[in-house]
N, C-alpha and C positions, 0 to 999 in steps of 0.2 A: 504494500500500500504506500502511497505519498505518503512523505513526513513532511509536514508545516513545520517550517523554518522559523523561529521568532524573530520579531523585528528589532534591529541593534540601532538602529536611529530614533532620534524624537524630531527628525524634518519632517517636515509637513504631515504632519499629526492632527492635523484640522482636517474636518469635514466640508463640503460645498455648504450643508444647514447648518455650519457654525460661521461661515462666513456670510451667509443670508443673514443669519441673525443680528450681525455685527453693523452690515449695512443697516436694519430695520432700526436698530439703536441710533446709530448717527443723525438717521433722517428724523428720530424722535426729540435729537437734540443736543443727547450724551456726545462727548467728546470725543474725540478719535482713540487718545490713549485708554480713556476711562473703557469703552468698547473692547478695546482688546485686552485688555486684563480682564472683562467678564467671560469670553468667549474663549480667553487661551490662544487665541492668534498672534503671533508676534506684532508689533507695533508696525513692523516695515514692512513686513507682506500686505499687512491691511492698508499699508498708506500706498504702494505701487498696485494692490488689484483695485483699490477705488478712483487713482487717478488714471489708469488705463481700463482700465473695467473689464480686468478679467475674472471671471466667473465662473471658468470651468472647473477641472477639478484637478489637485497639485500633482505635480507629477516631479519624480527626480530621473539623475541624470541628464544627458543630453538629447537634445530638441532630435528628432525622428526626422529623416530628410522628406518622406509625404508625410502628407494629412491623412486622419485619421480614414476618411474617404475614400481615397489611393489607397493607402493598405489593405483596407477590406475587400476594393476591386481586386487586388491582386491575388491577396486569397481566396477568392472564392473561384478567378480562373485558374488558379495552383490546383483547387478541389476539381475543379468541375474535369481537368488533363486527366489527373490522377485515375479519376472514375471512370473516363473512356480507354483506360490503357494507354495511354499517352502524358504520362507523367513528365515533370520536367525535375532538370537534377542540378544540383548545388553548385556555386561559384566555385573554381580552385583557385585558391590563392593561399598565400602565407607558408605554401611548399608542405604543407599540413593536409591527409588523406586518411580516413581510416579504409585497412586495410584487412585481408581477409587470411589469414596465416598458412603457409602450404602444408597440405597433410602430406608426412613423409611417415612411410612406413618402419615397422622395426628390423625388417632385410635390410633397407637403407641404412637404420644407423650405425645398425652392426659392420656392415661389409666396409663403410668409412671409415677403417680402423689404420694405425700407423703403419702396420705392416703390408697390407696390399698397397697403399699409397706408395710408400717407399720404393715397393717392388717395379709399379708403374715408372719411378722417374726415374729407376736407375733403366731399365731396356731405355726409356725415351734418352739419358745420356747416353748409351751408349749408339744409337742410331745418328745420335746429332755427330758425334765423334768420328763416328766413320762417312759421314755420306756429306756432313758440313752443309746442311738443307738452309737456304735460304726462306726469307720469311711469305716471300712469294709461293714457295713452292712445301708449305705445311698447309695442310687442308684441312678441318673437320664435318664429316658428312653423316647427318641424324636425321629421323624422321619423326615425324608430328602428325597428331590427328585434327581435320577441323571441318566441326559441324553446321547442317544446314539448319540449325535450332542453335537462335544467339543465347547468351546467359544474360537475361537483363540487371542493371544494376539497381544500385540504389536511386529513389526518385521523393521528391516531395510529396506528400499525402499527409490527409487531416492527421490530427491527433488524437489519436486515441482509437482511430479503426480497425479492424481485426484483419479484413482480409483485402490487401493492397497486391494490383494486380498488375500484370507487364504484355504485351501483344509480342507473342512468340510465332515463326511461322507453322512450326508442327510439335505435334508432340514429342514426337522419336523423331528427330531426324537420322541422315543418313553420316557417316563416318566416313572422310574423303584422308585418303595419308599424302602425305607431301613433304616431299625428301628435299633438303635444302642443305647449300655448302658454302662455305665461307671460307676466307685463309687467314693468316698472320696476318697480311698486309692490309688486309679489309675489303678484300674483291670476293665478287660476291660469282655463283655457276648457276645458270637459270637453272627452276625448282624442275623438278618432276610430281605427276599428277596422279594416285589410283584410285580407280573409281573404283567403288562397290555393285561392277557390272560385267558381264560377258560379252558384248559387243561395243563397239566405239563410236561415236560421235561426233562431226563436226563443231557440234554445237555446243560440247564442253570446252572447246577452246574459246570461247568467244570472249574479247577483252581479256585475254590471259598474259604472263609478262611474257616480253620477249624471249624466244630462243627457248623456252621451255617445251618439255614432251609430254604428252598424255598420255596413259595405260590404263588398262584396266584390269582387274581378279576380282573373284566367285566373292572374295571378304571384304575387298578394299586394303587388303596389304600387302606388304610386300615380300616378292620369297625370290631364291636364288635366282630362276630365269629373269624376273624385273633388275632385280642388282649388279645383275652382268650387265645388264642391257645399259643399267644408268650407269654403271663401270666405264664401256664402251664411249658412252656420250662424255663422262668424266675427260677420258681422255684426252679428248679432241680439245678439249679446252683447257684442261691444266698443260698441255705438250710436254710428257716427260720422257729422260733421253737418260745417255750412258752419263752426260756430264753434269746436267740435273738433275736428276733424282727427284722423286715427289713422294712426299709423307703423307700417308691417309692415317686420321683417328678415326675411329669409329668402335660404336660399344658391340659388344659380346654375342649378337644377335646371330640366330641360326641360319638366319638368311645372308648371313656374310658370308662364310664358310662352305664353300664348297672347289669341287679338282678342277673345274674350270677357271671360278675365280682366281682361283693361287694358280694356276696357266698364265691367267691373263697380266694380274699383278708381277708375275715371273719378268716374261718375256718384253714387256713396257715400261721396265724402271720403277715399277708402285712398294713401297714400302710400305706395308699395313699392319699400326699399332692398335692393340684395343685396350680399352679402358678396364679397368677393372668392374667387376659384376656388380648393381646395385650403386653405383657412386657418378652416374652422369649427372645427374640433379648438381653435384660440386665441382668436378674433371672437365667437365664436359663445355668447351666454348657457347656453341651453341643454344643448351638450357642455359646456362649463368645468363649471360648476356641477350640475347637475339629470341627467342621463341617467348617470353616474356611480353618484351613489349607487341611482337609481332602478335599473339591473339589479342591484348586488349586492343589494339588499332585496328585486326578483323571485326573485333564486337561492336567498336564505334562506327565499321562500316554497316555490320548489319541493322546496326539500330535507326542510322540514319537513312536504310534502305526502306526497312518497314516502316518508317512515318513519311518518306516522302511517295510511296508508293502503297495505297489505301486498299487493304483486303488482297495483299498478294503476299506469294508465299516465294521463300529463298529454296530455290527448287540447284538438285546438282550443276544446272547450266547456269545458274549464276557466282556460283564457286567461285570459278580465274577471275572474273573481275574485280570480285570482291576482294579475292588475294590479293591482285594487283594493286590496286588502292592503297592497300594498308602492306604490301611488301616495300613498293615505291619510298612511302612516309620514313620504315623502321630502318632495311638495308642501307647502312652507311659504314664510310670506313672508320669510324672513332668504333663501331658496335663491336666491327671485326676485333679491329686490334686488341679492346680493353678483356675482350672474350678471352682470347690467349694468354693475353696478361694476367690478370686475376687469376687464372688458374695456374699461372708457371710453367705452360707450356713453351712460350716465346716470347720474353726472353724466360729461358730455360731459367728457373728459380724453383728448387726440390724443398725448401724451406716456406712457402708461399702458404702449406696450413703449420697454424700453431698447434701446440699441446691441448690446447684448453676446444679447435675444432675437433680433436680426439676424447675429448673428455666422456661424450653420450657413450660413444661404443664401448670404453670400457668399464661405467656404471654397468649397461646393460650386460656387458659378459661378464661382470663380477658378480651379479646378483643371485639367491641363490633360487632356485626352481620350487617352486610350493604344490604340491598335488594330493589332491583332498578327495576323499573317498565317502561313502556312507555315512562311515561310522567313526570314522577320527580324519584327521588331517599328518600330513608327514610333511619335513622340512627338509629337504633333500640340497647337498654340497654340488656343486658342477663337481668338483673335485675329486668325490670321493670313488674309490674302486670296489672291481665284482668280488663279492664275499658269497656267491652262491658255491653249493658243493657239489652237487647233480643238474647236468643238462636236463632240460625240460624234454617228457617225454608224450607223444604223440599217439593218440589212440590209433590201435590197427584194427584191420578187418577182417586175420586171419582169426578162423576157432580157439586157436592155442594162444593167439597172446592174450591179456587181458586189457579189459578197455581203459586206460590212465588220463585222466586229467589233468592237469599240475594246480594244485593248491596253497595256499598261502596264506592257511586260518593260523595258524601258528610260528612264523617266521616273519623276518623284518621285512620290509620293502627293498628289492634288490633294486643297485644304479649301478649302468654301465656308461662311463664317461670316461674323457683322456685329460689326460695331466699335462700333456706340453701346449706353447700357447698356442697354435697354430690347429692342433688338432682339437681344443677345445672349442672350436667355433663350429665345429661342424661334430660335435658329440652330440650322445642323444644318449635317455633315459629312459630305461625300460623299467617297468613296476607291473608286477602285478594284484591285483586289485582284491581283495579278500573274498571267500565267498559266504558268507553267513546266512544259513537255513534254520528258518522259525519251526515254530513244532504246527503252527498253522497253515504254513504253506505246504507239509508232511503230511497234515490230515484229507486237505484238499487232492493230493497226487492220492490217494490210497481210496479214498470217495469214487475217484474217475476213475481208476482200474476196476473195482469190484465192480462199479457201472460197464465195463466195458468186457469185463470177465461172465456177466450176467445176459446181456445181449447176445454173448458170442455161444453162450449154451444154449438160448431160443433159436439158434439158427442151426443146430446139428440136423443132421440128417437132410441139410440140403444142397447136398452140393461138400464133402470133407474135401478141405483142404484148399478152400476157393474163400478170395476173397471179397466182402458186399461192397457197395456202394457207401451204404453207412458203418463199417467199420473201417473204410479209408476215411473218409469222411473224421470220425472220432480221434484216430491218430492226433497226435500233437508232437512237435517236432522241440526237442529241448536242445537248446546252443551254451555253449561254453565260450566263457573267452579263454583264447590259447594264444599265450606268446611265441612269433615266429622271429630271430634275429635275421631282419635284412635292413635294407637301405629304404627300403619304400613306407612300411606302415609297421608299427609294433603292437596290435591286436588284430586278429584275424576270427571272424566266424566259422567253428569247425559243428558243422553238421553230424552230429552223435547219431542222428538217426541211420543217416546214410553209412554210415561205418560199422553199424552194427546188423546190417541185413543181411539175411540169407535165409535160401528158400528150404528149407528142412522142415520136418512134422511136428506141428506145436508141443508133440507128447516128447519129444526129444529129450534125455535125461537134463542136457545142458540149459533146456527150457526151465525144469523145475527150481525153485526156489527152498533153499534150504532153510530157510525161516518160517513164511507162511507155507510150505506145501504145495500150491500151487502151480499150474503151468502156466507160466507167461506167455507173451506175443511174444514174434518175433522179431518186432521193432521198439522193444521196451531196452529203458537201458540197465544194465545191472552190474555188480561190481563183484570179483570174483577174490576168495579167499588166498592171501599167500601163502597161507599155511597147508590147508587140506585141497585148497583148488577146484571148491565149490563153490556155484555159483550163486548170487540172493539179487532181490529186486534192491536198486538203490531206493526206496523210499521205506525201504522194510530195512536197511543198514543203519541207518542214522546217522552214516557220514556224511559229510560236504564234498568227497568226491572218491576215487577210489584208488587214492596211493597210500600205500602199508594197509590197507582194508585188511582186517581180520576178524571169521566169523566168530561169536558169542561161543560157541562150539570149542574151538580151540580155544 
């Protein structure tokens, strides 16, 4: 809620009906001073509003440049823009913006660590050392996405409105990539165009920058065959030779990488550096510098497209112009050069981030992993090593072995992690998760078999050995989690049911249950003694799973 602020002045503390009053006394007779001692007006305000006759009502600070009349006009056509989607937006001045902060992920903060930086400028010296690249001839080449749906800004609208609205041309628009390059020296290689189409068009180029190529793919991005192709185009325009050389950055993308490309880069003098993974947002000429300004100068084109063209939509053929527009504005040579610069590409400076830009990623690799389960929480070390004593063992499907879970009612939470720095960035923790079994979840499983054990005795004699529609149907499929050690996922779904099939005679001795008597299904799970090697229903055992299981018997 608003907090009223109390008032720290006693200026003009009078009302308009305390200075009515003031005048009603004068004109009665009372004296000027004698009046404002009754009414509390100062002596001098009452002597300058009765020989000017003002009589509205006090106001502090300075005089407003319109009248109260002009401002109201203004606001009310500020409201009435607003309401039609055509809002109008704030003076810049005073070098003073609020600003919308970049969301940078935790890949990012991590991988901006001092060690892969490092690693980046020392290949980048050693390439400068041998090949002596002139500033002309270091290039950085990134791709960007940009939409037929503007992001509108911020706009004037009343106070206190709930839903203030902007005129966008679509909902979803369409996602065009546009690969841009730039060098040291601040020359700029016309863009290249992909559409999110299978056939091509004259009519995307229309108003497009100079010297630029149009392509198209099924996604709008870009893959090996396109990157050869702008490769190709590359060429023609940087010219490099046995006695120049030319340096490509470019990040990590899988669209760089291929026997063609490093053909092509081979045989033409192309040096190709990449940036480290996750670190273009700071490495990266391009993002620092140049793609920044270059959408908000797109957004200002779109916006001033959609108000000066009434109920039309920014459809893919208006794309290149719009680019054009707002690349014309952005592309200059101070964007190129300071691009390199800042980042200590050229001139080459390995010292360009401090300690303190290292500081997020090693908060975040020092911190320690918290993973919380049921029924307690564990505070788990990056640091700490495997203290398990048995590999986790994996139910089989053969008769002979018995079906094994791996359990962890009784044991700490295992972590496997590395101890050097380099490998701790890319550790991972494995846990597994306890299984704890109520006595009411036991009753419920023993409910449904004897239900399912009762049905399957009204159907004897129709059919031995076949199975209904409604006892498929009643099956129920019980999942374990099972820790698998690889690189992709550390819990895996293992299907009990499916490991424990096979087609044999329900009367089958290994069907029977040495507990209750009974003969099981042959898709129930059960857990088999290590002692005598007999077998019982797991809900008639009482364990959580079936490692060291021993029956009551022994």
């Amino acid at each position: 809620m608003p907090k009223n602020r109390p008032r720290k002045t006693q200026k003009a503390a009078w009302s308009p009906e305390t200075l009515d009053k003031a005048l009603r006394l004068m004109a009665n007779g009372t004296s000027m001073r004698k009046a404002a001692e009754q009414t509390g007006i100062p002596f001098s305000t009452l002597q300058i509003r009765h020989k000017k006759k003002l009589y509205e009502n006090p106001s502090l600070g300075r005089k407003s440049v319109f009248s109260a009349e002009v401002e109201k006009e203004i606001a009310d056509v500020l409201k009435k823009m607003a309401n039609i989607f055509y809002g109008c937006t704030a003076i810049q001045r005073n070098g003073i913006s609020v600003r919308k902060p970049e969301a940078t992920s935790i890949n990012r903060v991590t991988a901006f660590n001092k060690t892969e930086v490092s690693l980046f400028y020392k290949n980048l010296e050693k390439l400068m050392e041998t090949y002596k690249f002139t500033p002309k001839n270091i290039y950085n080449c990134d791709e960007t996405g940009i939409s037929t749906v503007q992001d509108p800004g911020k706009i004037l609208a009343p106070k206190g409105q709930k839903r203030v609205g902007s005129l966008t041309s679509w909902e979803r628009g369409k996602n065009i990539t546009v690969m841009c390059t730039m060098s040291a020296a601040g020359s700029f290689i016309p863009p290249m165009f992909i559409f999110p189409r299978k056939r091509h068009s004259t009519l995307l180029e229309k108003d497009g920058p100079a010297g630029a190529i149009y392509r198209c793919s099924e996604n709008g991005w870009t893959n090996e065959t396109l990157f050869l192709e702008w490769l190709q185009r590359f060429t023609t325009f940087a010219k490099p030779s046995a006695e120049e050389p030319v340096l490509l950055i470019l990040d990590n993308h899988a669209s760089h990488i291929s026997h063609d490309i490093y053909k092509h880069c081979k045989s033409h003098n192309i040096q190709m550096l990449s940036l480290p993974p996750h670190t273009s947002h700071r490495m990266q000429p391009l993002d620092v510098t140049f793609y920044g300004p270059l959408k908000a100068a797109y957004k200002k084109e779109s916006d001033c497209f959609m108000k000066s063209h009434l109920a039309e939509r920014i459809t893919p053929y208006d794309v290149a112009s719009l680019f054009n527009k707002a690349y014309s504005n952005v592309a200059s040579i101070s964007k190129g050069e300071s691009g390199f610069r800042v980042t200590g590409i050229f001139p080459m400076n390995s010292n360009v981030f401090s300690d303190e830009d290292f500081l997020p990623a090693e908060i975040l690799q020092g911190e320690p992993v918290v993973i919380q389960d049921n029924e307690s929480s564990f505070l788990l070390e990056t640091t700490a090593t495997l203290t398990s004593q048995e590999p986790l063992a994996v139910a089989s499907t053969s008769a002979q072995e018995p079906l094994v879970v791996a359990s962890m009612s009784e044991q700490e939470p295992q972590v496997v992690a590395s101890t050097s720095g380099q490998e701790q960035l890319n550790s991972r923790i494995h846990i597994w998760a306890r299984n704890t079994a109520k006595k009411t979840t036991k009753e419920k499983e023993n409910k449904k078999q004897n239900k399912i054990l009762k049905e399957k005795g009204k159907q004897k004699g129709k059919g031995k050995g076949k199975k209904t529609k409604e006892y498929k149907e009643s099956l129920k499929k019980a999942k374990r989690k099972v820790l698998q050690e690889d690189n992709d996922s550390s819990l895996t779904d293992v299907d009990i049911e499916d490991l424990c099939v096979d087609d044999d005679d329900d009367e089958d001795p290994v069907n029977h249950c040495l507990i209750c008597g009974e003969f099981g299904r042959n898709n129930e799970v059960r857990y088999r003694c290590t002692s005598c090697g007999l077998w019982a229903h797991s809900a008639c055992t009482g364990w959580d799973s079936a490692t060291g299981y021993i029956c009551d018997m022994c």
